[in-house]
Every structure is written in structure tokens, then in C-alpha cells.
C-alpha positions, 0 to 999 in steps of 0.5 A: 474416137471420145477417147481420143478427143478427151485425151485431146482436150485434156493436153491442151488444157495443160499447154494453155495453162503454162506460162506463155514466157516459158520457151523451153516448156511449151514448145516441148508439149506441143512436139508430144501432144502430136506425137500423141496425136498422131499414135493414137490417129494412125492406131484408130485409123489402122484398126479400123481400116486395114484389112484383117489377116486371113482366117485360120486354125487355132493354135497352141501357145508357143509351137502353134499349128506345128503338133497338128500338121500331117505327113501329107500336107498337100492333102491337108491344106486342101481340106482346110481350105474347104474349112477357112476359104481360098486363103488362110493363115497358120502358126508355126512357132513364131512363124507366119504360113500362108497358104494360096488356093485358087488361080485368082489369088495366085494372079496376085502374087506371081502377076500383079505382085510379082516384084514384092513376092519374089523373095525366099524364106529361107529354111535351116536346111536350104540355107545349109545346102545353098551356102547362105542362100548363093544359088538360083533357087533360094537367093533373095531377088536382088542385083546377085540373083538377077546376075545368077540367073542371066548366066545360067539362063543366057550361058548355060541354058542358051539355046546355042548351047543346048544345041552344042550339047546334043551329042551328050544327051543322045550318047547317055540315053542311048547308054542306058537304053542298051545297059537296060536291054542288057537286064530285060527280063529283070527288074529295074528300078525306073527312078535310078535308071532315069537319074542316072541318065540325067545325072551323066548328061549334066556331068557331060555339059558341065565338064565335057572333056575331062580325063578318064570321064567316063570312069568318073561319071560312074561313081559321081551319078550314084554318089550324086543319087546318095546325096539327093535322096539324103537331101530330099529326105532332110528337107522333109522333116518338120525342123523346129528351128525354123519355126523357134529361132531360139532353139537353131543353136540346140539343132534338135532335130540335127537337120542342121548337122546332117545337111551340112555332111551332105554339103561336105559331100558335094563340096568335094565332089565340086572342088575336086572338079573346079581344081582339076580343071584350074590346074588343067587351064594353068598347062594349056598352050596360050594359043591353044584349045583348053581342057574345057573346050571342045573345038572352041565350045566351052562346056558350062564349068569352063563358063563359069570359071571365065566369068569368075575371073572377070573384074565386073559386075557380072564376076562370080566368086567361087562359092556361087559357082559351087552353087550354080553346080549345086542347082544344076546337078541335085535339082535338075536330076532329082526333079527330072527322074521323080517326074518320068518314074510318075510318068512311067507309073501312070502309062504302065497303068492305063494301057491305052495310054501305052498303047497311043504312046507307042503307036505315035512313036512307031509312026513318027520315029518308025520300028526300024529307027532310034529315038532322036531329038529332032523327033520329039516336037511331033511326040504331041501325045507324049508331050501331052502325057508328061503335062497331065502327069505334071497336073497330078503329080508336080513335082514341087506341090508347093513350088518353092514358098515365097516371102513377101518384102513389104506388107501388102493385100491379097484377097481382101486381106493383109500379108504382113512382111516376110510371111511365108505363102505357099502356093498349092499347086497340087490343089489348083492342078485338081480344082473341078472348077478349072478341070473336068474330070480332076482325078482322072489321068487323062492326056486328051485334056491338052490335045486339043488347041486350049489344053496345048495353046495355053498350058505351056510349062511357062505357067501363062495358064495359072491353073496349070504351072508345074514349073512355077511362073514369072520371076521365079520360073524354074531356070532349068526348064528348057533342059528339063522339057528336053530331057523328060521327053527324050528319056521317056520316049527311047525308053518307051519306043525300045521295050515294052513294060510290065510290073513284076509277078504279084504286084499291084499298080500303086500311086501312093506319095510321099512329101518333103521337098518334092512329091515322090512315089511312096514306093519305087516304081520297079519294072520289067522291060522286054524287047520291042524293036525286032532289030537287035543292032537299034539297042547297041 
């Protein structure tokens, strides 16, 4: 403060000593003394008084923490927050991290600061995949997204329109469930079965009544399943594009090259489809049913071309459509059969989970019946398996990171704009402040009114949000919550499990986008029902 009352001083000394009959001089110096005035207040002010970034590492000139993070983040950044608090900071390049520990910090971001923290950082690959950031997932929250999220919501996903696409869903679990009585004795690979089960129901509600459908969906699930892995694998490597923009021209790591291949897949698959079906439009009779409406319901891709040709706000262009599918098709699949592959693992390996499983669905579907939806509201033992396996193995242990878009508070301390928050949901799913017993897989713990009142899939519960919570709530979650209950439960009440000969039951992860199994859960089914016609 002496500093700034002698520079003060030393100003107005000069201006006083001027010739008062000078117009042009004083009034000049005046304008830059309280420029200066005023930089050297605000500078005092905010060095004194705003708060400090979060704690953190040390980091390396230029790369930062970059050489120090591991293959298991979501381990690593457990153990640091043992070291630096609930909130800490780390570099990446020129890039700000911040990572979010605890269900009270949380609040502040998905609650109290829902609007400021509702924005993407996006990444080299996800802008690739998600042409510039045009989809649900990764858009910025603006006018755009809002319109991209109410059709998928309020069209798609509405309830009326689940319902009018029942018929897909129970026509494909029940497919798989006889091509997998078909193999019984032989291994399967649970996360493939279960991807393509999701992958053909997704295909079903996109396009319903396209020609030689059947034949179609065959090639796209396992082109789909190609296609995923390849993405999930390319958003697992560390890019140091993201973190030194000066180096996204040499795209050293070529995620920026292989990611585009991927999109140059799927932009065939997707334009193939949306041609097919314009042309099919362009021949229907003008008072006629169209190729995408079956009796009048329109499946989610004849939806979507209707809104593109309106001439409002609500209008989409072509490329948000393909991103719209985009979403529906790699997200929707690759989430839901990661999480039933765990699910499978984790029931196959406590057999009194097994077995409280089957005895519910012998009591609530019956030995001499089929799984069907209208029995899955009272599957709460199921239900309360898929939850626990959720609190010990989400899917996306970080949800997807969001971005600040003004500077703001949490914690005590500043978040500048566009940092990058992560919120480790691993962590907080297996904090021993808000579980008993964390590492235990025990489904019990949502059985009773607190466990199944207050954690619901909404994330109204912070310490349990598997699928995120506010503004930025998985869009897909309604169809998700029907598809991991409905798999799940025929694949468990049809056949009994076993792990083949000699191996051992594992839970070892891997992390990149999403949390997967280290290594692929293959297993063996046998005949469960007595009646062999229940698997026809």
C-alpha cells in the first residue's frame, strides 16, 4: 500500500506543477494517473483478497503433471486427494485440471452452479467423432444444445414412444436369448452378446421398417462393435494435442487421424441409412403410410428428418442428425453392455447374489413364463444389483469433465474460466463417509427405503450419480434403465452361468473413456427352464 500512495503522490505533484492554461496536458494526465490508479487498486485488491487456486503437484515446465499420470487415473487421483484435499489442481501442458472429490463440493457444481459448469472442453478426439462438438454429449450449453436435447428427450425418448417400441426390444432379447441357447456349453463372450442385443434394439427404434432389415442389423451391430472399441480405445490415450495446442498440427499421437477413420465408418453407415430413407419418402403415395411409419408411429430417424425440414427454430441440419445417431448408437451400446458384462461379473462371483437374483425372478416371472417388461418394476433385488454394481464400477468414473464459463468459487478457492473439473465419481461411490462397507459388493444397501428412495439414477443423491445429475443428465437414461434390467434379467432367469474350466473370477479395470473390464468376461450357460419351447 506505501507503494501505492508514493506513486500517487509522485503523479500529482506533476499534474499540479503544470501550466493551469494547458487544456490538452492536464486533462491527459489526469485520464492516466487513474488508469493507474485504478490497476494498481484492483491488483492490490485481488492479490489480497480473492481466493487462491486449489492445491496441487508440482509440475514440469512446459508438459506439467502430463509424464506423472498413470493408466488408472481414477485410482491415482483418489490417492492424491489424500495428499492435496478434496479439491485439487493440476497441469497438463498449458492446460488447467481440476479434480472434485466429495459430494459437498459436487453440490456446488451440478446444484448451486449448475448454469456456469454446464459447459465441454472439448478434446482433439471428441471434437473429431461429435463433428465439432454437434451432438448431445459434448455441445457447449447454448440455444443449440437445449433444441438437441428436447428432441431426443421429448421425441425419442418419450415415454410414448418407449412404449411404442416394446415390440423391438422384446423381439431382440428374445433372439439372443435363444442364439445363446443355441451355444450353451461353449463360451460366450457376455459384453459382445449384450452389445449386440442393445445395438439391434437401437437399430429397431431408429429405422423400423426399412427393407432387408434383418439382414442389415447383422452386419451393422458387429460393424457398430468395431467401431466402438476403436473409439473407446482412442479416447483412452493421453493426446498431447489437447494439453499444447501448438502441437494439434503434427497430431503426434495420430488420434486426430484414426479418429477421423472411425468417423469416416460411421458417416457411411449414417448417410447410407438417411439416403435410403429419403429416397423411400420421395415414392411413398401422398396420402399413404411412409417407409418410416409403422401404422402411423414414426420410428426416431423419420423423426428426426421431419424436424430437419421444418423452417423454425427447432430445424436441424443434417450433420446434427448424424450426431443425434452418432450419440444413440456408439454411447447408448457401449455403456450399456460394459455395465451388464460388470454386472454379470460381479453376480457370477458372489453366488448368493446369484441365487437371490434367481429365486426373485422364479417368484415374479415363474420357471414356466418368459421375461417380460411388465415384470421388471417388481425385479427390486435385480434392480438393486445393477445400482451397486453402478456404485463400484460406473461406467464413466469421471462423468464427462465440465468447463467453467466464468470464473467462479468452489470450495474456498477460484476456478478460473474454461478449466476442466472432473468429478470423480469413482471416489465418491466408495468414500467410507457415505458407505458402510465401500469395497463390498453388497446389493442389500438399496433395499431398504434409504438405498431405494433417494438413490435413484436422477443423481438426487450426489454421493450416488452413476449417470450424472442436472442439466447434463445422461439424455439416454430412461432406455438405458429399461434395456440393463430387461438383458439382464432373461439372460439370468434362461440359464445358469459358470466361468470356464481353470479360470478365475477377476475385476481387474481399464480406463479411457469409460471404465471396462481388463479382460472380457467369457462364460458358460447352461439350460435353466425345463421347457425347452421358453427359449424359441
Amino acid at each position: 500500500m506505501s507503494q501505492l500512495n508514493s506513486d500517487g503522490q509522485w503523479w500529482w505533484e506533476l499534474i499540479t506543477s503544470i501550466n493551469k492554461d494547458d487544456n490538452f496536458t492536464l486533462p491527459l494526465l489526469v485520464t492516466i494517473t487513474a488508469v493507474i490508479l485504478a490497476v494498481l487498486c484492483y491488483k492490490f485488491t485481488y492479490s489480497s483478497f480473492s481466493p487462491p487456486l486449489p492445491p496441487g503437484p508440482r509440475s514440469l515446465p512446459i508438459v506439467g503433471y502430463l509424464p506423472f499420470l498413470t493408466a488408472d487415473l481414477h485410482k491415482q487421483f483418489t490417492s492424491m486427494a489424500r495428499t492435496y484435499g478434496p479439491i485439487f489442481k493440476f497441469h497438463l501442458g498449458s492446460k488447467l485440471h481440476v479434480v472434485i472429490n466429495t459430494v459437498e463440493l459436487a453440490k456446488t457444481v451440478v446444484r448451486d452452479q449448475d448454469e456456469t459448469f454446464a459447459n465441454r472442453n472439448l478434446t482433439v478426439a471428441a471434437s473429431v467423432i461429435t463433428y465439432g462438438g454437434q451432438d448431445i454429449v459434448w455441445a457447449m450449453n447454448n440455444a443449440t444444445w437445449r433444441n438437441l436435447r428436447k428432441v431426443f428427450v421429448h421425441e425419442a425418448l418419450s415415454t410414448k414412444n418407449l412404449e411404442a417400441c416394446s415390440s423391438f426390444r422384446s423381439y431382440e432379447v428374445r433372439k439372443t436369448v435363444k442364439n445363446v441357447f443355441g451355444k450353451m456349453g461353449t463360451p460366450i463372450d457376455i459384453n459382445e452378446i449384450a452389445f449386440l442385443t442393445e445395438t439391434n434394439v437401437l437399430t429397431s427404434m431408429i429405422w423400423a421398417n426399412t427393407d432387408n432389415k434383418e439382414e442389415k442389423d447383422l452386419e451393422l451391430g458387429s460393424e457398430f462393435q468395431r467401431v466402438s472399441c476403436n473409439i473407446a480405445e482412442i479416447f483412452g490415450r493421453p493426446n498431447l494435442s489437447d494439453f499444447l495446442p501448438v502441437l494439434a498440427w503434427f497430431d503426434l499421437q495420430r488420434v486426430e487421424r484414426d479418429m477421423k477413420k472411425q468417423l469416416y465408418k460411421l458417416d457411411q453407415i449414417f448417410e447410407s441409412m438417411i439416403e435410403e430413407r429419403i429416397k423411400s419418402n420421395s415414392q411413398k403415395p401422398k396420402d399413404g403410410v411412409g417407409v418410416g411409419d409403422d401404422d402411423g408411429k414414426k420410428d426416431f430417424l423419420q423423426i428426426l428428418l421431419d424436424i430437419g425440414n421444418k423452417e423454425d427454430a427447432s430445424s436441424l441440419n443434417m450433420t446434427q442428425i448424424k450426431a443425434l445417431l452418432l450419440d444413440i448408437m456408439i454411447a447408448g451400446a457401449e455403456t450399456t453392455a460394459t455395465l451388464i458384462e460388470w454386472a454379470m461379473a460381479e453376480i457370477m462371483k458372489n453366488q448368493n447374489v446369484m441365487k437371490a437374483i434367481q429365486e426373485e425372478l422364479a417368484e415374479v416371472v415363474g420357471l414356466n413364463n418368459i421375461v417380460q417388461e411388465s415384470h421388471l418394476l417388481k425385479l427390486k433385488y435385480l434392480d438393486a444389483t445393477i445400482k451397486e454394481t453402478f456404485r463400484l464400477h460406473p461406467v464413466v468414473p469421471f462423468l464427462i469433465p465440465r468447463s467453467p464459463s466464468q470464473d467462479c468459487i468452489v470450495g474456498g478457492h477460484t476456478l478460473p474460466k474454461g478449466c476442466t473439473v472432473f468429478l470423480n465419481v469413482w471416489s465418491i461411490q466408495r468414500d467410507p463417509r457415505y458407505w458402510d462397507n465401500p469395497l463390498e459388493f453388497h446389493p442389500d444397501r438399496f433395499m431398504t427405503y434409504d438405498g431405494t428412495k433417494k438413490c435413484d439414477y436422477k443423481g438426487n443423491n450426489l454421493k450416488f450419480m452413476p449417470f450424472g445429475t442436472g442439466r447434463r443428465l445422461c439424455a439416454g437414461l430412461p432406455l438405458a434403465e429399461k434395456m440393463l434390467m430387461y438383458i439382464l434379467a432373461s439372460l439370468l432367469h434362461s440359464f445358469n452361468w459358470s466361468l470356464p474350466k481353470g479360470e478365475d473370477h477377476d475385476l481387474y479395470e481399464k480406463v479411457g473413456l469409460t471404465l471396462k473390464k481388463a479382460k472380457p468376461l467369457i462364460a458358460i450357460p447352461s439350460q435353466r427352464l425345463s421347457d425347452v419351447s421358453l427359449y424359441m
